[in-house]
C-alpha positions as CSV (number, residue, x, y, z in Angstrom):
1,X,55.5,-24.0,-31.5
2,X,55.3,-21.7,-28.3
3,X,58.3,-20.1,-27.5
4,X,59.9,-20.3,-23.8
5,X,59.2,-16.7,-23.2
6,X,55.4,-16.9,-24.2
7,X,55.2,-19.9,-22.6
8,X,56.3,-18.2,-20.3
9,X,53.8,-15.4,-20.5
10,X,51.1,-16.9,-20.6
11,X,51.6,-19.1,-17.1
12,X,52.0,-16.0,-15.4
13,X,48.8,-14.5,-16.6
14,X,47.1,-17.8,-16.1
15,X,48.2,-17.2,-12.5
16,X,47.0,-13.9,-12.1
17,X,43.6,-14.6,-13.5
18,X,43.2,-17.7,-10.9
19,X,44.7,-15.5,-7.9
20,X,42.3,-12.8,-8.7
21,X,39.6,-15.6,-9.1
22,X,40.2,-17.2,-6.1
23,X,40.6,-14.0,-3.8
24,X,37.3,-12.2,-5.0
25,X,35.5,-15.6,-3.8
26,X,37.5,-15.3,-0.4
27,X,37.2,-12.0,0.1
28,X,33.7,-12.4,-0.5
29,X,32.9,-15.1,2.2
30,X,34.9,-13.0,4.2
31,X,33.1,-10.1,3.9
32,X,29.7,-11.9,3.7
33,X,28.8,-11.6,7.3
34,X,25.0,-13.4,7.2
35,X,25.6,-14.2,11.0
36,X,24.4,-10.6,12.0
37,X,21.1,-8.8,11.3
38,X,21.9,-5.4,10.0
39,X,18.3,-4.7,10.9
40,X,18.8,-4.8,14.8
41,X,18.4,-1.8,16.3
42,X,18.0,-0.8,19.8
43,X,13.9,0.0,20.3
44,X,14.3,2.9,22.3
45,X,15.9,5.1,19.6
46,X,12.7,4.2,17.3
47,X,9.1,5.8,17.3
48,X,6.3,3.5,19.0
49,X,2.9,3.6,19.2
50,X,3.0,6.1,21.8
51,X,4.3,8.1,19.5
52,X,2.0,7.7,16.7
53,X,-0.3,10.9,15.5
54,X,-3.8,10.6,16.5
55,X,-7.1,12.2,14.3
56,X,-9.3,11.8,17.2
57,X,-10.5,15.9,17.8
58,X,-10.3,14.9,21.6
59,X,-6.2,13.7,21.5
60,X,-4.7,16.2,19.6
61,X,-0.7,16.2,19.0
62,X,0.5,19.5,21.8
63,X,3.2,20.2,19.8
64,X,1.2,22.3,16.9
65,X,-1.9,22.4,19.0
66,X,-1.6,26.2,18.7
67,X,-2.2,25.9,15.4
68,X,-5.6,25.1,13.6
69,X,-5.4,21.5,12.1
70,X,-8.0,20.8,9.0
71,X,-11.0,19.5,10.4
72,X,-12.7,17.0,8.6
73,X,-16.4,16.1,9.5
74,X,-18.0,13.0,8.6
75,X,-21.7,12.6,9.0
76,X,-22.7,9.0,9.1
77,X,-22.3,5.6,10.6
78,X,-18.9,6.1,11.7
79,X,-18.3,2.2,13.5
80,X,-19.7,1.0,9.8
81,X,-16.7,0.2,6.4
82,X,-16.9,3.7,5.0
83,X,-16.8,5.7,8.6
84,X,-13.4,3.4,9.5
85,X,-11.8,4.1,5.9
86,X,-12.6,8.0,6.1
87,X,-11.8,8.1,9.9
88,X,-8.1,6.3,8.6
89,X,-7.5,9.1,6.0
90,X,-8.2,11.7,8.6
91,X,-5.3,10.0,11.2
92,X,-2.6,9.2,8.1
93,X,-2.9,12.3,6.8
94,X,-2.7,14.0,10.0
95,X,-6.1,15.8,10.0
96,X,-8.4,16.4,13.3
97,X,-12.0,14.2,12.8
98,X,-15.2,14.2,14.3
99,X,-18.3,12.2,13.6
100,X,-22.2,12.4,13.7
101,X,-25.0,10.6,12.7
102,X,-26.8,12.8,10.8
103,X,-26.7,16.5,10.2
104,X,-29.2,17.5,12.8
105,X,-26.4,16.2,15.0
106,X,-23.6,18.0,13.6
107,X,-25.9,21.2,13.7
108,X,-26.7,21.0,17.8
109,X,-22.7,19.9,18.1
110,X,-21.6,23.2,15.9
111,X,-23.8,25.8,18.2
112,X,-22.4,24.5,20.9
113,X,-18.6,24.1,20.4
114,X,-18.2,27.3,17.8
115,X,-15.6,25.2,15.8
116,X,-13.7,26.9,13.0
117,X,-15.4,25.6,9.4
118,X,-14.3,22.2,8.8
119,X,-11.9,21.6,5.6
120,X,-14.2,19.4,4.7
121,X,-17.9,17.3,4.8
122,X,-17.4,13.8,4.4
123,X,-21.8,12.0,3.7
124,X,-22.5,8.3,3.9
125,X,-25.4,9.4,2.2
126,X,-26.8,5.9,1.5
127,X,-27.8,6.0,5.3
128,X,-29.4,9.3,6.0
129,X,-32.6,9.8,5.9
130,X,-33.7,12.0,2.7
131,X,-37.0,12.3,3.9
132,X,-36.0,14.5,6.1
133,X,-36.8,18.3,5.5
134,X,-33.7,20.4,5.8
135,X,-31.2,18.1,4.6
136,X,-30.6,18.9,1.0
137,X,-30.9,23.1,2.4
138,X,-28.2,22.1,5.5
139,X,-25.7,21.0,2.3
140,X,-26.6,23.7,0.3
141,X,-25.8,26.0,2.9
142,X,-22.5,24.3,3.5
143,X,-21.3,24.5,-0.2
144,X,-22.5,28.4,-0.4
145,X,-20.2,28.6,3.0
146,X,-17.1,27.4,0.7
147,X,-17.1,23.9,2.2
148,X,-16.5,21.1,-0.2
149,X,-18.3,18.3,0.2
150,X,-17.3,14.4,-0.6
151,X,-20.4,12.1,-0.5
152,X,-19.1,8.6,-0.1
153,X,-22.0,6.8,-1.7
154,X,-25.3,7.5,-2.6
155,X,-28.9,6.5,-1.6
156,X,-31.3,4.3,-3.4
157,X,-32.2,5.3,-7.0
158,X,-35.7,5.4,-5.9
159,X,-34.9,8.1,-3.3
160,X,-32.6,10.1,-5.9
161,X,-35.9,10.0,-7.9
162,X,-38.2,11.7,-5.5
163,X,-35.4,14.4,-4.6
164,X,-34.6,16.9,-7.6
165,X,-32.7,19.3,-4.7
166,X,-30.5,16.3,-4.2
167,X,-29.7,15.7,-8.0
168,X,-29.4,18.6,-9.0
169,X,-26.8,19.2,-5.0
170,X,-24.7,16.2,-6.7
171,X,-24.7,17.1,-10.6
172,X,-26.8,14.7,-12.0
173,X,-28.8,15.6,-15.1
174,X,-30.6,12.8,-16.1
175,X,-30.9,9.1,-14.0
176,X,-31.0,6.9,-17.5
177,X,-30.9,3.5,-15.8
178,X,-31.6,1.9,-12.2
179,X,-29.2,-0.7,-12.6
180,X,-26.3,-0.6,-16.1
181,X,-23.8,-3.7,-16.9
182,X,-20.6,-1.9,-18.3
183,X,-17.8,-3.7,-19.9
184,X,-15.1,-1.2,-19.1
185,X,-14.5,1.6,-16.9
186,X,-12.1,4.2,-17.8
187,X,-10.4,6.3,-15.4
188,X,-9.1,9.4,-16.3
189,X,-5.6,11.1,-16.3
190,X,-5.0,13.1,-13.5
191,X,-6.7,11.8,-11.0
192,X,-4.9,9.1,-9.0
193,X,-1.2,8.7,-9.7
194,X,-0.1,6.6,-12.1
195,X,-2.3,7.7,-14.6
196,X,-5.2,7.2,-17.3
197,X,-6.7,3.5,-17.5
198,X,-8.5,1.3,-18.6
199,X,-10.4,-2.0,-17.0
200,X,-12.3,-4.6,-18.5
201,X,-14.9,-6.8,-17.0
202,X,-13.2,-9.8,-18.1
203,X,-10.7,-11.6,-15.4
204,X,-11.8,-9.1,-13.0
205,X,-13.5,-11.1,-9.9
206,X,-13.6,-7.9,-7.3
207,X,-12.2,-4.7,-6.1
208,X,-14.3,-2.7,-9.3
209,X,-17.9,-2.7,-9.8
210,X,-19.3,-3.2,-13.2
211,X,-23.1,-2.7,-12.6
212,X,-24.4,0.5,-11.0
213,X,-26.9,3.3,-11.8
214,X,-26.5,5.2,-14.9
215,X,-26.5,8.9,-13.8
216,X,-25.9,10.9,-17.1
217,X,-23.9,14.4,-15.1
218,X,-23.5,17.6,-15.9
219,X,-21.7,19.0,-18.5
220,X,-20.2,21.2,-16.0
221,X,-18.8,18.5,-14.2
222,X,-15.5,16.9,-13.8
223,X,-15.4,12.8,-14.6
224,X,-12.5,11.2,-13.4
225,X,-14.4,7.5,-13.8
226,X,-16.7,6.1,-15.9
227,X,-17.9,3.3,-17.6
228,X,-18.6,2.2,-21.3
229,X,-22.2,0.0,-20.8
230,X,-22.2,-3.5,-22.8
231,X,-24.9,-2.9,-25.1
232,X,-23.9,-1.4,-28.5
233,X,-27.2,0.9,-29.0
234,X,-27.2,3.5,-31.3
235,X,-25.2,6.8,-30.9
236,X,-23.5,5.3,-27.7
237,X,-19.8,5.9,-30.0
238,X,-21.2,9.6,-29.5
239,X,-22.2,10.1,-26.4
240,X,-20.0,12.5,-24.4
241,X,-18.1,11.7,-20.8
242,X,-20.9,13.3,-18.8
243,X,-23.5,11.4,-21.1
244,X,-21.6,8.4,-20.0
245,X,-22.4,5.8,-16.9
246,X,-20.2,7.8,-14.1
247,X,-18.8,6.2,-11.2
248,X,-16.8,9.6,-9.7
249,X,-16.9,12.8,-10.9
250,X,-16.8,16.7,-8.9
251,X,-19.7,19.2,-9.2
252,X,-18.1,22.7,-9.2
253,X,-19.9,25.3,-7.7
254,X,-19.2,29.2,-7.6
255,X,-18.2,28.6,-4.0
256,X,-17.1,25.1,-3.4
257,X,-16.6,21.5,-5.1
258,X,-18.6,18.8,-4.4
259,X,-17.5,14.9,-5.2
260,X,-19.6,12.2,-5.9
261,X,-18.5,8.2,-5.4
262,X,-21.3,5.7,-6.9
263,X,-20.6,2.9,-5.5
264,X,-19.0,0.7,-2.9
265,X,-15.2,2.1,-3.5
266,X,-15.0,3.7,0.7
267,X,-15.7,0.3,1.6
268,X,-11.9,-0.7,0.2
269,X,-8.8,0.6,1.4
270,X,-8.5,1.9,-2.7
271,X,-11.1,4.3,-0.7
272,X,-8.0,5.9,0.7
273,X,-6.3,7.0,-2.3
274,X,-9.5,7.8,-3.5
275,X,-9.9,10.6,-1.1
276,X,-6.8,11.5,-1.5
277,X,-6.8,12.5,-5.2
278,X,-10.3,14.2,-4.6
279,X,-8.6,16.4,-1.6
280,X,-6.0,17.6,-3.9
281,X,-8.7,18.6,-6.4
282,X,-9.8,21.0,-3.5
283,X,-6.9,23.9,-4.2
284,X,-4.2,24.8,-6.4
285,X,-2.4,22.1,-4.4
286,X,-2.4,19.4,-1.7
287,X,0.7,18.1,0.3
288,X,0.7,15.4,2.6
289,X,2.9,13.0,4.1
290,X,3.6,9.5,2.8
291,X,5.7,6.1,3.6
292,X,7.4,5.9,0.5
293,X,8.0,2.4,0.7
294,X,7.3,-1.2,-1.9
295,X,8.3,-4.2,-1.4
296,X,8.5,-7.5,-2.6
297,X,7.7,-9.9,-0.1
298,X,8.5,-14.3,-0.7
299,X,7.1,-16.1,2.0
300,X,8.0,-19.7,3.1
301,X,11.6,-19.2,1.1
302,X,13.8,-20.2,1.1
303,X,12.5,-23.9,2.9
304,X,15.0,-26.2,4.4
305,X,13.8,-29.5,4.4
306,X,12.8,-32.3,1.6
307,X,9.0,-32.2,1.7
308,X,6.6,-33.3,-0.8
309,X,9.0,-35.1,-2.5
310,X,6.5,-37.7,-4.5
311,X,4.8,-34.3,-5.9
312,X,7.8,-32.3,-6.8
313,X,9.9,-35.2,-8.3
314,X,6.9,-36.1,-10.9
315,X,6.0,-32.4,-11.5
316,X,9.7,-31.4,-11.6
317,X,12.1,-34.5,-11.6
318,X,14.2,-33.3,-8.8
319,X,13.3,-32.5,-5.2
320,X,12.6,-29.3,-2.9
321,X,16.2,-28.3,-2.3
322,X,16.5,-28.8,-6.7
323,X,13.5,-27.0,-7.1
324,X,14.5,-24.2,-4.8
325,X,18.2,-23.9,-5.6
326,X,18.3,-24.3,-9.5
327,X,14.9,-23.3,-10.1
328,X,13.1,-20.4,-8.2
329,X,16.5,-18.9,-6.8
330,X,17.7,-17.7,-10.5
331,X,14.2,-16.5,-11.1
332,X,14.3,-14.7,-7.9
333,X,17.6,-12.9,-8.3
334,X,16.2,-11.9,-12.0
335,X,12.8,-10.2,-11.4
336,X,15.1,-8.7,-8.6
337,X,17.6,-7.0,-11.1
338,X,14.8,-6.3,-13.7
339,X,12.8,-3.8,-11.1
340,X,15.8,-2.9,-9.3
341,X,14.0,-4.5,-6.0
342,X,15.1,-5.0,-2.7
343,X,14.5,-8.8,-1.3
344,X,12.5,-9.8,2.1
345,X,12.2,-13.4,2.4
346,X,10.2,-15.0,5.5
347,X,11.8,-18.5,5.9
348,X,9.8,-21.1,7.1
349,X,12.6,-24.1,8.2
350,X,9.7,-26.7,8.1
351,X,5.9,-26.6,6.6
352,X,5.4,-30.1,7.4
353,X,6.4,-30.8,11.0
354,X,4.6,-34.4,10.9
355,X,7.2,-36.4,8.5
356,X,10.5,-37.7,9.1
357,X,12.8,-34.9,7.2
358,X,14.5,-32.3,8.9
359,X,16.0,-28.8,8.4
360,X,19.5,-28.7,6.6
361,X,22.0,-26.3,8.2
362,X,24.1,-26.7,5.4
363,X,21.3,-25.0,3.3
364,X,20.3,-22.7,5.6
365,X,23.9,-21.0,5.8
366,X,24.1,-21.3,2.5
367,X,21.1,-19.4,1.3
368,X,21.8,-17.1,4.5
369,X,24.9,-16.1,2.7
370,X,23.7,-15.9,-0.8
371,X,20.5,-13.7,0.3
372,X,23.1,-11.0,2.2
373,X,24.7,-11.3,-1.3
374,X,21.2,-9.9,-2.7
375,X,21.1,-7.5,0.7
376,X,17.7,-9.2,0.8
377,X,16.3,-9.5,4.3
378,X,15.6,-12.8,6.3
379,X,12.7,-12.6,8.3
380,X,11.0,-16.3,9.9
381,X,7.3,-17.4,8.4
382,X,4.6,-19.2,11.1
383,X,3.4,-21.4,8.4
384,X,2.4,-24.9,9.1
385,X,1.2,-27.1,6.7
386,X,0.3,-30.1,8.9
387,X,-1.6,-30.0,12.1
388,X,1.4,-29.3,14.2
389,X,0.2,-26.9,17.0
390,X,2.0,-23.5,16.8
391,X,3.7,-24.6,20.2
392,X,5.5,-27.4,18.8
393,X,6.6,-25.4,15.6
394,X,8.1,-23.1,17.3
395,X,10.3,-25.2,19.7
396,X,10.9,-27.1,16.6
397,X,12.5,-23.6,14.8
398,X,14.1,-23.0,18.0
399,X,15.8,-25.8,18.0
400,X,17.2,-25.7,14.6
401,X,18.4,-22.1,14.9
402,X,20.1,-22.8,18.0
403,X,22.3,-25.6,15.9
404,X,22.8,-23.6,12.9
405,X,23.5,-19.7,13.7
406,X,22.5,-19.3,17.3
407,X,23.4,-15.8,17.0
408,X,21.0,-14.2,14.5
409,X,18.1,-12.3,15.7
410,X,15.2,-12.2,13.4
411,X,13.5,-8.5,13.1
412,X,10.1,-9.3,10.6
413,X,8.0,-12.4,10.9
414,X,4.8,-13.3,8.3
415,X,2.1,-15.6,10.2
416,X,1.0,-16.9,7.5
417,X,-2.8,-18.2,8.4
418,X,-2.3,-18.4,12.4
419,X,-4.7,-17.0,14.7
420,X,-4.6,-13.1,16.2
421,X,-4.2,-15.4,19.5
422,X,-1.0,-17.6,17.9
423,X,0.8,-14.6,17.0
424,X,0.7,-13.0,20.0
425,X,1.9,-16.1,21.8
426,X,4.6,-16.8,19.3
427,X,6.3,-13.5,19.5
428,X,6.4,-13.9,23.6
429,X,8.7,-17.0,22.7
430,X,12.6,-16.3,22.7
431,X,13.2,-16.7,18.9
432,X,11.1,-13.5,18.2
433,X,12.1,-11.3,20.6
434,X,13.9,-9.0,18.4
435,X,11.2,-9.0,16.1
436,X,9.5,-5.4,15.1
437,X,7.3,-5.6,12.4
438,X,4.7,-8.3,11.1
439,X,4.0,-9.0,7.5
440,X,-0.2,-9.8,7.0
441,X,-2.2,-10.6,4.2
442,X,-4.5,-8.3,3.4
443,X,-8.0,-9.8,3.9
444,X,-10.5,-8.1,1.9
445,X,-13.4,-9.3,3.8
446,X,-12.0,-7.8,7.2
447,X,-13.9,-5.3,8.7
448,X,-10.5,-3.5,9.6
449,X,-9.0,-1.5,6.8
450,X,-5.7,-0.1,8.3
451,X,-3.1,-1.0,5.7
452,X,-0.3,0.1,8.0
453,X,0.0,0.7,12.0
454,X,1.3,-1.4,15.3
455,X,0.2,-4.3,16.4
456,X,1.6,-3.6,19.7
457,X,3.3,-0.8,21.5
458,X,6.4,-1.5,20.0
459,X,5.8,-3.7,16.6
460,X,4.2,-2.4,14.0
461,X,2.0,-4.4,11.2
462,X,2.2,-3.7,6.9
463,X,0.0,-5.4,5.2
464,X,0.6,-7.0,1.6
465,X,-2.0,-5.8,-0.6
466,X,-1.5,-7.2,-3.1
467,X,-1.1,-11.4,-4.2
468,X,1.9,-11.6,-6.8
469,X,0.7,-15.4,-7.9
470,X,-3.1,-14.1,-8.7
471,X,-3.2,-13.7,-12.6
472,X,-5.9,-10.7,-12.5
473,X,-6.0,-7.3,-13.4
474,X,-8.2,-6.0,-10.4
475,X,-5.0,-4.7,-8.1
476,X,-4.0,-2.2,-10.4
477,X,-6.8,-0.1,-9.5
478,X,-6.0,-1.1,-5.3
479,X,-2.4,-0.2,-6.5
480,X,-2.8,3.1,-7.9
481,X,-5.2,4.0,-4.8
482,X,-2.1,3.0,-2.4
483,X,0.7,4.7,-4.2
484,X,-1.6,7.7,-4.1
485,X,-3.2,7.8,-0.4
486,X,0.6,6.4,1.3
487,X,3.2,6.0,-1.5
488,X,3.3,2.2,-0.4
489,X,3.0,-1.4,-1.5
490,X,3.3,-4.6,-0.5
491,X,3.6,-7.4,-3.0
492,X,3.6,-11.0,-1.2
493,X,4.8,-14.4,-3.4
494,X,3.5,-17.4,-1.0
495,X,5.8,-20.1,-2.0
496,X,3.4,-22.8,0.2
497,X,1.4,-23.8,-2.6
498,X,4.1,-23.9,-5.0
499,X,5.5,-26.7,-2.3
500,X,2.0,-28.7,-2.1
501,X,0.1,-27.5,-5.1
502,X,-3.5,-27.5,-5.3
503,X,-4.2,-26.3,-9.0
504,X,-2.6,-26.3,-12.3
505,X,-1.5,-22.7,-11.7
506,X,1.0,-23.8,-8.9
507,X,3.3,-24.7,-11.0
508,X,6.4,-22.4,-10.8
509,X,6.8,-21.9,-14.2
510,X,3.3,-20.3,-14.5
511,X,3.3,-18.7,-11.4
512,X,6.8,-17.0,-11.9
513,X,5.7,-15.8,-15.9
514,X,2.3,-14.5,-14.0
515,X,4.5,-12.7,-11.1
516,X,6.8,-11.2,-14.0
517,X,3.4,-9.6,-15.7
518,X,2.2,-8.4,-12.2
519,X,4.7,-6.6,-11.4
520,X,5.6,-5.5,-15.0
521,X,1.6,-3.9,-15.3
522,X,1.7,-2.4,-12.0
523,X,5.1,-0.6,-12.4
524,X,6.7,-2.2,-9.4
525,X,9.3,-0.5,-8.7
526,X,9.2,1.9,-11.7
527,X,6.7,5.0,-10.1
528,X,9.1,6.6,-8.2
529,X,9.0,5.3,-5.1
530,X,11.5,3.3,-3.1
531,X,11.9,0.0,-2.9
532,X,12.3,-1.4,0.9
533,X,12.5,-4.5,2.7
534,X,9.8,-4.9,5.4
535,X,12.5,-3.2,8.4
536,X,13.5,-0.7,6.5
537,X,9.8,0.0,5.2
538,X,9.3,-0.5,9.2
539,X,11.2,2.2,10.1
540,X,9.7,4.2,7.2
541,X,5.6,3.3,8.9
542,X,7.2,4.4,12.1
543,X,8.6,8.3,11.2
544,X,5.1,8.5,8.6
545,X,2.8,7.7,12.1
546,X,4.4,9.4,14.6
547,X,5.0,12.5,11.9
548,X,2.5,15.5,12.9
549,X,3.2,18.5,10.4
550,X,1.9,22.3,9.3
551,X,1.8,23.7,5.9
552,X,1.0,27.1,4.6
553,X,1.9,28.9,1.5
554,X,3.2,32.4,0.9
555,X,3.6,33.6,-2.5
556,X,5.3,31.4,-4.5
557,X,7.0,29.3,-1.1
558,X,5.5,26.5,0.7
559,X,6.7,26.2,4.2
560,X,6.7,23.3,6.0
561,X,7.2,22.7,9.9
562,X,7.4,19.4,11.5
563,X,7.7,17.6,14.8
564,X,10.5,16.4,16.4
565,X,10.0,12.9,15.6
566,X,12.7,10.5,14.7
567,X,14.3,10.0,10.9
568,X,13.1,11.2,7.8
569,X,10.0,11.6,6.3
570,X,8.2,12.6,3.0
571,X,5.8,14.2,1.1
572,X,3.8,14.1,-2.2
573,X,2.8,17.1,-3.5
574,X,0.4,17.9,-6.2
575,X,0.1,21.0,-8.1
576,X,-1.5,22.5,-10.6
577,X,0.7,23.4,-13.5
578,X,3.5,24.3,-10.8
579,X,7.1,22.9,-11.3
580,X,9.4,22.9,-7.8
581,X,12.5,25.0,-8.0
582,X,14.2,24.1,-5.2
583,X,13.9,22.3,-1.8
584,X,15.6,23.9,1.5
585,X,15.8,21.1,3.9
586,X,15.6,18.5,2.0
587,X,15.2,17.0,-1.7
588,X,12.7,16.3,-4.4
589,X,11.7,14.6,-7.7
590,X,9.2,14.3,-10.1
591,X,7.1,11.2,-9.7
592,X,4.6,12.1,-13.0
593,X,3.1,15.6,-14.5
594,X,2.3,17.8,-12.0
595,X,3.1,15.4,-8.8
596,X,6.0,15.4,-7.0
597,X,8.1,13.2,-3.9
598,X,9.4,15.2,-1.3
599,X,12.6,14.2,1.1
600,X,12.2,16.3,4.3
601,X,15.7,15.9,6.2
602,X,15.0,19.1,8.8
603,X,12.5,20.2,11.2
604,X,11.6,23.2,8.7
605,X,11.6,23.0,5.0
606,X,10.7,25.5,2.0
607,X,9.7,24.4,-1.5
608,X,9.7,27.2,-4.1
609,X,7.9,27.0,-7.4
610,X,7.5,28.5,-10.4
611,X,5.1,28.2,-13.1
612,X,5.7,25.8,-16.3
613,X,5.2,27.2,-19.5
């Protein structure tokens, strides 16, 4: 029997416990203020395009114009995939560029102008003409000159054949095969970051090349990728690296290095990260400025209305607002918490604007307050699943968001698969106006490879790069090209065909298991550097563009000296078998051996180092 006095006791704690209970969920909704945007901000304060560093030699930045930028020279078709990718390098990492068509060009341009040596020679060498007498003795001269030279691709076997000079110019000892199938290709520590590793054939559908010419290099010679050929012929267990099928590897020289790429890679924006690594292989170290920015992108989530319904109640037994509430919005908060993420989800109100259902506004506050909950970001989606004109879907958004939180202003937008021409229109319409960045796919057959600028003066465009639903391997490589080249990726979860699924793999259950592995092999969120939603990554794209810098070392100090330009920026920087001491005006930490991420909070900054033992 409970006596009065513990009766007693235990009512009062009973109390307590619901009074705390119940004012933790009220101070919450009090506190939860979804009805604002803390991602306004007034566009004036913020960097446009205005702003924005430019490689061309002919627009330099004034502000360090007294001081001699690298110059890189590329020698080739520079309108074609690889002169756009190496001309992109040259404006994010803040180097001066100029272009020619062949050497003989560069030759009549460099008696004229008197330039200071270049940093660099960049060769699209599968389109010169190695016929030519002169050329192999122009790049020889170059190299003897201590200028490193990076050729992008490489001509026909049959040419390589007929040209010794050339072979023996780019390392190669023996050409053992025209054309060799490979079932792996390793790449090496130390090269791009993230490490050593390892891809197979199998599951990979693009992005790596598999068959290429077997040139067996120098022993001399750095590899930092090869590949392991399918065939199983005797002694292959024993053949060395340089005996091995290389796709890139460095020729050293008594006076300067010179890279090799065999193959297509330039023609991919992993090209970019690509010359990134072989830049820093140039010196005792390489800094350069990066976003510092991932993030984890779901588009068309949360959705509002009941579509589909037929579909989703055999496939799940309940409907779209089921599905989305008790389904994908525990799995989303999870992979959240596992990779310590931060949230951007590009609502889409409506996909099918040609049935009879309509947006909830109870739903949309509610997942408006749970997502502020998650300090996940709301941005608006232009997908249409039917054939509702962009005009209509629009007026139709407006609409609803003037009944349910007239108030918000949206700041990112994803436009899904409408036209150049549709997005333009659509963010002259009311509901966008406070939009500043857009959200693309990245499409792989576009000739244009910029990953990151502005689509107008003052919104700027990230591209996701990578698909989080695709069950493949091949964007680790595109990954580790990214993180390396800008610090940055995008990883985009398109909930459209999870709504109106096509194949076997829309089913949420699969495609959330295959988003788990994706972002568990690529280290999302694990490498070091931040995690963003798209404004705050905007911001981020905005300082890293209009950023113009100069570096130089004295002793054991590297100095540092940037513009004025708004917020803060950073760096990676690479050494060789250096460790950082200390940072003075600004922050650092160690992203992997021998690499390191740089927070530069003032105008001038010194990094000391010391040697590791």
């Amino acid at each position: 029997m409970i006596s009065r006095r513990n009766y007693f006791t235990i009512t009062v704690i009973m109390f307590i416990v619901l009074f705390l209970f119940q004012f933790s969920n009220v101070a919450l909704e009090s506190w939860n203020n979804y009805e604002v945007n803390d991602y306004i901000v007034d566009t004036s304060e913020i960097s446009n395009r205005n702003d924005a560093f430019s490689a061309d030699v002919n627009e330099r930045q004034s502000e360090f114009a007294h001081d001699l930028r690298e110059m890189v020279i590329f020698i080739g078709d520079q309108e074609a995939v690889v002169g756009e990718t190496a001309s992109l390098w040259t404006s994010y990492t803040k180097r001066n560029w100029a272009a020619y068509p062949t050497l003989e060009a560069y030759e009549k341009a460099k008696t004229v102008q008197r330039d200071v040596a270049p940093a660099m020679i960049l060769i699209e060498a599968a389109e010169l003409d190695w016929k030519k007498e002169g050329n192999c003795d122009l790049l020889e001269a170059y190299v003897e000159a201590g200028i490193p030279l990076i050729f992008c691709n490489l001509p026909k076997v049959s040419v390589l054949k007929e040209n010794k000079q050339l072979q023996e110019l780019l390392g190669i000892e023996t050409i053992r095969a025209e054309e060799m199938a490979v079932a792996e290709l390793h790449l090496h520590q130390d090269f791009l970051l993230g490490g050593e590793a390892v891809y197979s054939e199998e599951g990979l559908e693009e992005g790596l090349e598999f068959t290429f010419p077997w040139y067996e290099v120098t022993s001399e010679s750095k590899i930092y990728m090869n590949g392991m050929p399918k065939k199983r012929t005797a002694g292959l267990d024993a053949l060395t690296d340089a005996e091995l099928p290389a796709v890139l590897w460095r020729r050293d020289t008594e006076t300067a290095p010179v890279f090799v790429v065999n193959g297509s890679y330039l023609e991919d924006i992993a090209g970019l990260g690509i010359l990134s690594a072989m830049s820093a292989e140039m010196g005792s170290y390489e800094i350069y400025p990066v976003v510092n920015a991932q993030n984890l992108i779901y588009a068309n989530y949360p959705g509002l209305a009941e579509e589909n319904d037929d579909v989703l109640m055999e496939q799940y037994s309940q409907s779209l607002e089921g599905l989305y509430q008790n389904v994908v919005w525990p799995d989303v908060v999870a992979v959240r918490r596992e990779h310590s993420l931060a949230l951007s989800c590009m609502l889409s109100p409506q996909l099918d604007y040609e049935d009879d259902s309509y947006p909830d506004v109870s739903q949309f506050q509610r997942y408006m307050k749970l997502l502020n909950e998650q300090r996940a970001e709301t941005g608006l989606s232009g997908t249409c699943h039917s054939d509702t004109s962009i005009e209509k879907k629009v007026a139709k958004d407006e609409e609803f968001m003037q009944e349910a939180l007239p108030t918000y202003q949206f700041t990112s937008f994803y436009p899904g698969g409408l036209t150049e021409k549709e997005v333009w229109a659509v963010l002259q319409e009311d509901l966008f106006a406070s939009v500043r960045t857009v959200v693309e796919k990245y499409e792989e057959e576009n000739d244009d490879k910029e990953v990151i600028g502005y689509l107008s003066e003052y919104i700027t465009r990230q591209c996701a790069v990578i698909d989080g639903l695709e069950d493949t391997v091949r964007y680790d490589f595109r990954s580790r090209c990214l993180e390396t080249a800008l610090g940055y990726v995008s990883v985009l979860v398109d909930m459209e065909d999870i709504v109106y699924p096509k194949e076997e793999k829309d089913e949420w259950a699969l495609a959330s298991n295959i988003l788990r592995k994706n972002l568990q092999d690529y280290r999302f969120g694990e490498q070091g550097f931040d995690c963003t939603t798209v404004s705050e990554c905007d911001e981020r794209i905005r300082s890293f563009l209009a950023l113009d810098y100069k570096a130089y070392r004295e002793f054991n100090t590297i100095s540092l000296e940037r513009n004025s330009a708004k917020g803060v920026v950073w760096f990676v920087l690479r050494t060789n078998r250096e460790k950082i001491e200390s940072v003075e005006g600004g922050s650092w930490k160690q992203l992997e051996e021998d690499a390191y991420l740089v927070r530069v909070e003032q105008e001038k900054a010194k990094i000391t180092l010391k040697a590791a033992y």
